[in-house]
N, CA, C and O atoms as CSV, one atom per row, in Angstrom:
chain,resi,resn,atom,element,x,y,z
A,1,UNK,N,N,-1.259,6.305,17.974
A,1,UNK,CA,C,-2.630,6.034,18.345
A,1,UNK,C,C,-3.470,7.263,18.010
A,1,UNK,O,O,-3.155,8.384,18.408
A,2,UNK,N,N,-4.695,6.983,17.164
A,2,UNK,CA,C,-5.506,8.168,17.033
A,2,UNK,C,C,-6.357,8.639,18.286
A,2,UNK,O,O,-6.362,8.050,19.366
A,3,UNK,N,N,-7.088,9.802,17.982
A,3,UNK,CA,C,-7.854,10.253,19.038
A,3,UNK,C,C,-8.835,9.436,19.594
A,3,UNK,O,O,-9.329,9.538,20.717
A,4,UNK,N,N,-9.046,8.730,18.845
A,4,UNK,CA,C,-10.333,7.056,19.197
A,4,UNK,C,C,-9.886,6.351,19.567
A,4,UNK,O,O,-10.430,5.251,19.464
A,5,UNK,N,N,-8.763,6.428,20.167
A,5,UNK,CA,C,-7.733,5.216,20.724
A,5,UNK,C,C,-7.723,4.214,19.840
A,5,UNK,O,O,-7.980,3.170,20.438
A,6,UNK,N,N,-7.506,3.994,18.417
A,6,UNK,CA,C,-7.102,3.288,17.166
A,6,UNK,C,C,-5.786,3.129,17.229
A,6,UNK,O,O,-5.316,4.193,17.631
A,7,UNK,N,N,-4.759,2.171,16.996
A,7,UNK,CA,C,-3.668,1.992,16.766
A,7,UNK,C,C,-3.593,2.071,15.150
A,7,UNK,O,O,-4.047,1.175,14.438
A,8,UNK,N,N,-2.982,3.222,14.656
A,8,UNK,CA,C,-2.660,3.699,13.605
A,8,UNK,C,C,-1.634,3.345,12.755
A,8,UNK,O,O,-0.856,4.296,12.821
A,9,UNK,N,N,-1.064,2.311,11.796
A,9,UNK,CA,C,0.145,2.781,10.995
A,9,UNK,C,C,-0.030,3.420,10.123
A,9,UNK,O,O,-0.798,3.221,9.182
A,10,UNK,N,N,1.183,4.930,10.458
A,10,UNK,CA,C,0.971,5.780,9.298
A,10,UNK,C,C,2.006,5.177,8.140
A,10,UNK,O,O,3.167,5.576,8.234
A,11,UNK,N,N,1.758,4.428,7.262
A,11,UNK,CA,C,2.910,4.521,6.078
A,11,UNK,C,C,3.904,5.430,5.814
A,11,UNK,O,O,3.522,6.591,5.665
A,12,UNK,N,N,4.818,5.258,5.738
A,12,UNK,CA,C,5.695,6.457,5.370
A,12,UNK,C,C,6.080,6.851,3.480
A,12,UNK,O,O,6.538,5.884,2.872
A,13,UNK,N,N,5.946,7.831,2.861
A,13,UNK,CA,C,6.137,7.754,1.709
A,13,UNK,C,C,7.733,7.811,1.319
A,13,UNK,O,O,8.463,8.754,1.626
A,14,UNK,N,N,8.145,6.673,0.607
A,14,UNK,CA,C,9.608,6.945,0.251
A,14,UNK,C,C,9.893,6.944,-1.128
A,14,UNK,O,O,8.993,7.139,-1.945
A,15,UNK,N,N,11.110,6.734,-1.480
A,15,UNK,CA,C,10.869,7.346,-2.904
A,15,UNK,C,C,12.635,6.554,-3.302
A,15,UNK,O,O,13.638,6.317,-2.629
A,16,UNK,N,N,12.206,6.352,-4.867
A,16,UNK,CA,C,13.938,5.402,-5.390
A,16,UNK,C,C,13.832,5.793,-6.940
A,16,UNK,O,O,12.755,5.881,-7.530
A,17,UNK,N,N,14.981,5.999,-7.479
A,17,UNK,CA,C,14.978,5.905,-8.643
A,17,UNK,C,C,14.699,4.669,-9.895
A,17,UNK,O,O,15.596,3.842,-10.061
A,18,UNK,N,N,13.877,4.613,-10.453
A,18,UNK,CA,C,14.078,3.578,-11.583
A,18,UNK,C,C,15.609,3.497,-12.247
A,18,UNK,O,O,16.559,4.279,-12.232
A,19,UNK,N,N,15.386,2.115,-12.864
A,19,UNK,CA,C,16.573,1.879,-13.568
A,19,UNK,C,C,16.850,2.927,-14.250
A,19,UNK,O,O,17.932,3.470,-14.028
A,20,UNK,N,N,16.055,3.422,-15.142
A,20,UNK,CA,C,16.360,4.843,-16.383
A,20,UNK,C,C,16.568,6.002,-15.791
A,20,UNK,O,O,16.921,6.893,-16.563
A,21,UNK,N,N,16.410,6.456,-14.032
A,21,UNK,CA,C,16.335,7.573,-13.990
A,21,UNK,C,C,15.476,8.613,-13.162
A,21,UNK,O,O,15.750,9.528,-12.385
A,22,UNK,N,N,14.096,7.961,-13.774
A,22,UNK,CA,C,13.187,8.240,-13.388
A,22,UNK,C,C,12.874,8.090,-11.461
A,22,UNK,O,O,13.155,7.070,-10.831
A,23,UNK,N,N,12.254,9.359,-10.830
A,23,UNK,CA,C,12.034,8.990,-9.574
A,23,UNK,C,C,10.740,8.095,-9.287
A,23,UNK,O,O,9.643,8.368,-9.775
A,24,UNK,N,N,10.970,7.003,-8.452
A,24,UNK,CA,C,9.323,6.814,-8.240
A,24,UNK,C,C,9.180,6.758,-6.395
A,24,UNK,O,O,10.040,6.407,-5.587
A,25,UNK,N,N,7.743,7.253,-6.138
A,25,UNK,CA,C,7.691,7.175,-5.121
A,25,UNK,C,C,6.804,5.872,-4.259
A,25,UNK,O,O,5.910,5.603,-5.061
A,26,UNK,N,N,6.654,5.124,-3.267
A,26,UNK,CA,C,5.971,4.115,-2.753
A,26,UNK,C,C,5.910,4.142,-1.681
A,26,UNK,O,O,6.713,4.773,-0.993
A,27,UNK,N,N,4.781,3.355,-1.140
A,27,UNK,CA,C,4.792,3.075,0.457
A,27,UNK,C,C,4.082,1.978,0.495
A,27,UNK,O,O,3.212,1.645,-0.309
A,28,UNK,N,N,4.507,1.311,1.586
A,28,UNK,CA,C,4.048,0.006,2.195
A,28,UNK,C,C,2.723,-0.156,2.836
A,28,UNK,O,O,2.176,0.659,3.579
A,29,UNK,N,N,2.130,-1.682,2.332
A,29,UNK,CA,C,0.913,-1.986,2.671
A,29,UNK,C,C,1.334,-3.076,3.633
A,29,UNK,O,O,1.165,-4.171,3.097
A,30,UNK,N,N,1.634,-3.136,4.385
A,30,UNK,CA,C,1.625,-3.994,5.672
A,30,UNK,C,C,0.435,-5.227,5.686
A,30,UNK,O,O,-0.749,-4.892,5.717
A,31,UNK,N,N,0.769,-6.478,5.665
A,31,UNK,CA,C,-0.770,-7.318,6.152
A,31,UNK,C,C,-0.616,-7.837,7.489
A,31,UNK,O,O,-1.382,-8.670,7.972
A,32,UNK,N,N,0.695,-7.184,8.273
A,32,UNK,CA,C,0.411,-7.297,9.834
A,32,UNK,C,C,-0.018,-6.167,10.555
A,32,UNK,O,O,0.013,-6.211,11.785
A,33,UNK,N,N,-0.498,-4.947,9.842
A,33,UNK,CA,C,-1.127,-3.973,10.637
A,33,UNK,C,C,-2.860,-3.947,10.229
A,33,UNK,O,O,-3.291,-3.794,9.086
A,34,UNK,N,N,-3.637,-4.123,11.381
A,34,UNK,CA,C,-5.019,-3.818,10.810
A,34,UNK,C,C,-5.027,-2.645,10.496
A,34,UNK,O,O,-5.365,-2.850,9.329
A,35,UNK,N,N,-4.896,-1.042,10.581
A,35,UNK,CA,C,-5.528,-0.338,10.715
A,35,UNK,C,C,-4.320,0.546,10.081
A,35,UNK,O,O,-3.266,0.549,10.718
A,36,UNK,N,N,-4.406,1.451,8.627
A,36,UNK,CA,C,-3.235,1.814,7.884
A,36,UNK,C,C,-3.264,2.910,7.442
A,36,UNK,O,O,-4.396,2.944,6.958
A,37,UNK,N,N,-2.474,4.581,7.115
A,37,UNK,CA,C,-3.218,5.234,6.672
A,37,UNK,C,C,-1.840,5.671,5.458
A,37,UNK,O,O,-0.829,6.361,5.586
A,38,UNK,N,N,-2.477,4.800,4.176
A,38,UNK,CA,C,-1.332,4.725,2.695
A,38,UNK,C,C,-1.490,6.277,2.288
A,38,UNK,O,O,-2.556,6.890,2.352
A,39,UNK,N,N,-0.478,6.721,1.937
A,39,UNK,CA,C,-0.037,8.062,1.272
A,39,UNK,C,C,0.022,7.022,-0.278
A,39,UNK,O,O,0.429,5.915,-0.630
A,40,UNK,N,N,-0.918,8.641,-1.055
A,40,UNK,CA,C,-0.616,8.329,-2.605
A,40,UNK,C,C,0.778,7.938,-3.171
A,40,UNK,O,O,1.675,8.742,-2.917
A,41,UNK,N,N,1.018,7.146,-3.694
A,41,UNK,CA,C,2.291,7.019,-4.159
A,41,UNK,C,C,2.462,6.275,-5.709
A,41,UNK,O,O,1.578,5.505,-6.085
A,42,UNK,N,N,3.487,6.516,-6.456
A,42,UNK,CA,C,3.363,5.494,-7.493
A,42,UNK,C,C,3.259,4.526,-7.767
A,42,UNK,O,O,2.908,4.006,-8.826
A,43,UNK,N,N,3.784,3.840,-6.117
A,43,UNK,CA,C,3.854,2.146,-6.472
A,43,UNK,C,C,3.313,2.037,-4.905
A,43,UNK,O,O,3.208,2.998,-4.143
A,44,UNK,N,N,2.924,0.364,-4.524
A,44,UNK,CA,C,2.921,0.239,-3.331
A,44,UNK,C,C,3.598,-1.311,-3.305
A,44,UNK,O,O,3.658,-2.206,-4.148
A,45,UNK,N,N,4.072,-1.176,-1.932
A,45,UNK,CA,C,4.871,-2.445,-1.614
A,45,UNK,C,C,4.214,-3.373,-1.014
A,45,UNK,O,O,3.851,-2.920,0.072
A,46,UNK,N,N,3.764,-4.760,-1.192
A,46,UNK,CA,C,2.884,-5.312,-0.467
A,46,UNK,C,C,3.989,-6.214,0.366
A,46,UNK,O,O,4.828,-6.909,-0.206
A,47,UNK,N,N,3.874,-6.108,1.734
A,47,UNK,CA,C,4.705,-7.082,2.652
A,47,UNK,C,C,3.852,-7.411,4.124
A,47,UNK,O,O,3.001,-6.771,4.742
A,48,UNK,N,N,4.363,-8.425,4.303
A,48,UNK,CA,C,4.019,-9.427,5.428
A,48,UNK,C,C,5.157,-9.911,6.144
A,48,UNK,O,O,5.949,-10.498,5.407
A,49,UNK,N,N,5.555,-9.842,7.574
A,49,UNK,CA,C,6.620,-10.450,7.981
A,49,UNK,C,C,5.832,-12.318,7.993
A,49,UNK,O,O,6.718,-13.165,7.882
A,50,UNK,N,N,4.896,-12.703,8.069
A,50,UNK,CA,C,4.658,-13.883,7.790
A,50,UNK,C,C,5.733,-14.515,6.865
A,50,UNK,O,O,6.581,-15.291,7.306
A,51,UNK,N,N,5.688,-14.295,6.095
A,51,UNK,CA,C,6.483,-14.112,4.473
A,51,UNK,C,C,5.401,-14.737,3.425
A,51,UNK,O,O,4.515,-13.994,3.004
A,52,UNK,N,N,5.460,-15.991,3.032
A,52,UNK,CA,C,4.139,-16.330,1.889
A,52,UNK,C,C,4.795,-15.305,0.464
A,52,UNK,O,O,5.921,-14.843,0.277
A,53,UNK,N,N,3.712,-15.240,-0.242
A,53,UNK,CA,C,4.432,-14.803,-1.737
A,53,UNK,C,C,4.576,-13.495,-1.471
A,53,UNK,O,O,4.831,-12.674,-2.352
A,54,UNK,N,N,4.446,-13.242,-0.404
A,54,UNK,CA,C,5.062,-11.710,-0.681
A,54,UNK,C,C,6.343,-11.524,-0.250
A,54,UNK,O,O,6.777,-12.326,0.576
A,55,UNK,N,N,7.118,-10.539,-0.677
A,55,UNK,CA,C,6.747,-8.848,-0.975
A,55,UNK,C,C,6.475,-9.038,-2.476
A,55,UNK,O,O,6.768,-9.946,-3.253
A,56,UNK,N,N,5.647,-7.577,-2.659
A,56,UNK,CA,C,5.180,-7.767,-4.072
A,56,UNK,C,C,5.007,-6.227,-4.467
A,56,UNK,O,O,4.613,-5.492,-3.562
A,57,UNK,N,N,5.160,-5.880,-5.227
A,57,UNK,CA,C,5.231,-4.570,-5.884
A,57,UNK,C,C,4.633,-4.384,-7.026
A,57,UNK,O,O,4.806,-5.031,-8.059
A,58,UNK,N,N,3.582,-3.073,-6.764
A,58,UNK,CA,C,2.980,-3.116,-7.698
A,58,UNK,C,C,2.036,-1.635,-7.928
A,58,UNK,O,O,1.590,-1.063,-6.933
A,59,UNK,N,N,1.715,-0.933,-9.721
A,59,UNK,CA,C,1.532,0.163,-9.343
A,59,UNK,C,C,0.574,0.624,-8.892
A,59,UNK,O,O,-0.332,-0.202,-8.784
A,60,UNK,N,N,0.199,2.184,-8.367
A,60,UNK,CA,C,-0.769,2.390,-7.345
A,60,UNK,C,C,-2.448,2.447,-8.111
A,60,UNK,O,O,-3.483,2.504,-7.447
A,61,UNK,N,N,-2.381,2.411,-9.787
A,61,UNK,CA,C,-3.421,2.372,-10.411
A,61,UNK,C,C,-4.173,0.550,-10.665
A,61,UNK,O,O,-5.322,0.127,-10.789
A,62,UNK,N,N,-3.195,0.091,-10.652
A,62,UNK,CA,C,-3.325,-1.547,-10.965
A,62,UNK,C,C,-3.783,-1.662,-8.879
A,62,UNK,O,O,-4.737,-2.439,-8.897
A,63,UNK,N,N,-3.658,-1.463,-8.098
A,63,UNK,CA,C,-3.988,-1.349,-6.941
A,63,UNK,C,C,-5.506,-0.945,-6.856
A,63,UNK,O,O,-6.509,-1.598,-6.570
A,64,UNK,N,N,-5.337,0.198,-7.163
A,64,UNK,CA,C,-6.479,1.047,-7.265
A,64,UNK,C,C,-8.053,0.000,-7.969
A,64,UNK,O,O,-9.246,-0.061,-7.670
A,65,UNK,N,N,-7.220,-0.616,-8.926
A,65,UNK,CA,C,-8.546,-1.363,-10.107
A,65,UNK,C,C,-8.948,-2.646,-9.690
A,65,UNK,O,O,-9.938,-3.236,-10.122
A,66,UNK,N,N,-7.907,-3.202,-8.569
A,66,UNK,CA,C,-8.449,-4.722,-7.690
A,66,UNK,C,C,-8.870,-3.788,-7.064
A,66,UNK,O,O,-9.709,-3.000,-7.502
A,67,UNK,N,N,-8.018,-3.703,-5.230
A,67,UNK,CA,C,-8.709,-3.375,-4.409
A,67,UNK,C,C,-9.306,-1.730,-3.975
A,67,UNK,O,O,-9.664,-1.423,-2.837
A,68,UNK,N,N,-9.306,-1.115,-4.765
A,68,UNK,CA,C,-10.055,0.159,-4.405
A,68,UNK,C,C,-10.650,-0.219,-3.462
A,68,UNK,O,O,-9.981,-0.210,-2.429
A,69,UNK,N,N,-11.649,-0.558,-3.373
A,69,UNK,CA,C,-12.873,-1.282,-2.196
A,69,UNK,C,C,-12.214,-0.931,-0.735
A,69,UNK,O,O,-12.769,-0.125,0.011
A,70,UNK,N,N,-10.944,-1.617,-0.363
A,70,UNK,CA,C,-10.355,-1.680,0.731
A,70,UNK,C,C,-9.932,0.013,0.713
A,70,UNK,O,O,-9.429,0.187,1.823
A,71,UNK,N,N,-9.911,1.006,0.153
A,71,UNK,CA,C,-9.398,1.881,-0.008
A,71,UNK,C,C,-9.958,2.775,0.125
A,71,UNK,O,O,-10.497,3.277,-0.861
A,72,UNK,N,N,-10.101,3.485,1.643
A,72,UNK,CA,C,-11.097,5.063,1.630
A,72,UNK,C,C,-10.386,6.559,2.065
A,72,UNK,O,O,-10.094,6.803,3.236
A,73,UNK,N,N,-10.197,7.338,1.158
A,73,UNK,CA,C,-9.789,8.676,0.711
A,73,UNK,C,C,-10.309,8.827,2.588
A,73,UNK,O,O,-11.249,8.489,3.307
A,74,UNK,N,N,-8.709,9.713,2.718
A,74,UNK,CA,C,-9.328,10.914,4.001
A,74,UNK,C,C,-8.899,11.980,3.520
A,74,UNK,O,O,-7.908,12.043,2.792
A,75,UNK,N,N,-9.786,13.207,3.964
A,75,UNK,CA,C,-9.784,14.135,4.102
A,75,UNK,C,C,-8.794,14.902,5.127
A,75,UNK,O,O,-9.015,15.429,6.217
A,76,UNK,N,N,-6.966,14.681,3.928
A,76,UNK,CA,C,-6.183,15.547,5.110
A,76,UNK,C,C,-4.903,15.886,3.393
A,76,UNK,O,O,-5.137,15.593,2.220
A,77,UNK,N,N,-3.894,16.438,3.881
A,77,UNK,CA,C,-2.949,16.794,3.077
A,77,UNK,C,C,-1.476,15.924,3.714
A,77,UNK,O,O,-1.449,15.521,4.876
A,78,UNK,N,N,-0.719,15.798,3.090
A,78,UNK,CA,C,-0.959,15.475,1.747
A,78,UNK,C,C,-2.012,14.068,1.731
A,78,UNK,O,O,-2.110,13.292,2.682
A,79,UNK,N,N,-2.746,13.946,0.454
A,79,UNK,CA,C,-3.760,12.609,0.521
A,79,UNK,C,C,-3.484,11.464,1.093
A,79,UNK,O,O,-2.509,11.024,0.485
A,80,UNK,N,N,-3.701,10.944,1.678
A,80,UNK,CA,C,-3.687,9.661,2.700
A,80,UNK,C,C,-5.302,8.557,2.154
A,80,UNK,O,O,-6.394,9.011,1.812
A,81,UNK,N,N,-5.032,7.570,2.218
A,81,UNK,CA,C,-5.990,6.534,2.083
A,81,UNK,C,C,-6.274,5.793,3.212
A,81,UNK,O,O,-5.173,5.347,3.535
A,82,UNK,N,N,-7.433,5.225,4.338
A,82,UNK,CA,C,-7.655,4.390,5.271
A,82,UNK,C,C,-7.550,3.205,4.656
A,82,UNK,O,O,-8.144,3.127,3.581
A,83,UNK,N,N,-6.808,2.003,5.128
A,83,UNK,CA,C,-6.824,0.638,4.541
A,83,UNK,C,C,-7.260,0.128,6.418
A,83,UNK,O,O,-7.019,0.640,7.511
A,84,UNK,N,N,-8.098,-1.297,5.888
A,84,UNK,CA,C,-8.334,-1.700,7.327
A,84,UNK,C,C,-8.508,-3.182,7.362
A,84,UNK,O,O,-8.708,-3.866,8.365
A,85,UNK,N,N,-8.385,-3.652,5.905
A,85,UNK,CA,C,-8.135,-4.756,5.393
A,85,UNK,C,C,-6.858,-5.087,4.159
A,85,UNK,O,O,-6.477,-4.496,3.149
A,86,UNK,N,N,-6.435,-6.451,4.922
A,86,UNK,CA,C,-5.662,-6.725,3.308
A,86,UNK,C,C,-6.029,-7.366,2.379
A,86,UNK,O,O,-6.842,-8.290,2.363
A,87,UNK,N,N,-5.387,-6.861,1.460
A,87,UNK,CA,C,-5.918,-7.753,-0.139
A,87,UNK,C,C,-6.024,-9.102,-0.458
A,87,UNK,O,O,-4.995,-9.691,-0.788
A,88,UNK,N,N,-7.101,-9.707,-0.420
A,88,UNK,CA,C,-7.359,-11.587,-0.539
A,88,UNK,C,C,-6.191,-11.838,-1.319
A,88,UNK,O,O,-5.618,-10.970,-1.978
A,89,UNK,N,N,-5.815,-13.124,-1.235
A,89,UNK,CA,C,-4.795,-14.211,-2.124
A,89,UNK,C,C,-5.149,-13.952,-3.124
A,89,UNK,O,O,-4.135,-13.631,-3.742
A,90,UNK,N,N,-6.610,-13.806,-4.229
A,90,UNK,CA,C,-7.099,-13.598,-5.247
A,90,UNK,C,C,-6.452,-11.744,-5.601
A,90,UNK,O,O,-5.440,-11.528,-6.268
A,91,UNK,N,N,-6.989,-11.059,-5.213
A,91,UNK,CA,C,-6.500,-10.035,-5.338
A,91,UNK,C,C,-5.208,-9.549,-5.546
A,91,UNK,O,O,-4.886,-8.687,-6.364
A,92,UNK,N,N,-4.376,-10.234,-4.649
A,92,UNK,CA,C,-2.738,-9.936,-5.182
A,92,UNK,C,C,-2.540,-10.490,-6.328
A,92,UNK,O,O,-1.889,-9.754,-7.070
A,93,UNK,N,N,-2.947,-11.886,-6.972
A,93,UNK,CA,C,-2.818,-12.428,-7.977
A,93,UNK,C,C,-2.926,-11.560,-8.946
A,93,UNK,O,O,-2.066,-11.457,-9.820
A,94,UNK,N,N,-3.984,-10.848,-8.900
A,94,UNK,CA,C,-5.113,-10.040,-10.031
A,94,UNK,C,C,-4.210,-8.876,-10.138
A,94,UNK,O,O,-4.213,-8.264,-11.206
A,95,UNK,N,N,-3.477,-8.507,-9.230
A,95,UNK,CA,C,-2.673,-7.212,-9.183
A,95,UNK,C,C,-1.595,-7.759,-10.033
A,95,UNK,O,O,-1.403,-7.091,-11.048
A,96,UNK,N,N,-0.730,-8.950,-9.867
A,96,UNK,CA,C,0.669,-8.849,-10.441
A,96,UNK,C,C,1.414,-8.348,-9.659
A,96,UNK,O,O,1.141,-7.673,-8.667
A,97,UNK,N,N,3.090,-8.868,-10.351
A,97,UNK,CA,C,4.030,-8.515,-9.243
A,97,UNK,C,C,5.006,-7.942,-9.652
A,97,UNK,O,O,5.836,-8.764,-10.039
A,98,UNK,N,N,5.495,-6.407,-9.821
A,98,UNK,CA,C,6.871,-6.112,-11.051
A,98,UNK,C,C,7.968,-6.317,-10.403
A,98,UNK,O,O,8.842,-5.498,-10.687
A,99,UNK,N,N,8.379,-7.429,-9.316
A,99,UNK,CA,C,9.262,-7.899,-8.976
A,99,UNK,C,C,9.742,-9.332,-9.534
A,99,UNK,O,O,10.840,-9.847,-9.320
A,100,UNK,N,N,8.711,-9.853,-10.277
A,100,UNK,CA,C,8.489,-11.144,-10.428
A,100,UNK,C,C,9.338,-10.707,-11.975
A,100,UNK,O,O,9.553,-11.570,-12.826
């Protein structure tokens, strides 16, 4: 809980290797938490315990180019993003899924 009495999920940043090698890092966008604070990462995981078409994975620039909007920079280290909405049905579409 923040100092405003906000119920906060902080994302946690985790991190997996690609098939080739390569590290990548991600964190989860929750659409059962209102109130989220996403660490930069390479990819983000979109999940819902609802279930529906998600989980969906996808990278943090293709994120960035739908919903930026939902997406406001705070001012802390390492960079953190406020999310306080989730991404419309349209929007995940528009994102793609590199699970699919």
């Amino acid at each position: 809980m923040s100092a405003k009495g906000e119920n906060i999920f902080v994302a946690p940043w985790s991190s997996r290797y690609h098939p080739d090698g390569r590290p990548l890092s991600y964190a989860i966008w929750a659409a059962d938490e209102d109130h989220t604070l996403l660490p930069k990462t390479d990819l983000i995981a979109f999940f819902a315990q609802s279930g529906g078409e998600l989980p969906r994975l996808v990278e943090w620039e293709k994120v960035v180019e739908v919903a930026g909007d939902l997406m406001e920079a705070v001012d802390i280290y390492p960079p953190r993003y406020r999310v306080r909405a989730f991404p419309t049905k349209n929007q995940l579409t528009a994102m793609g899924n590199m699970l699919s």
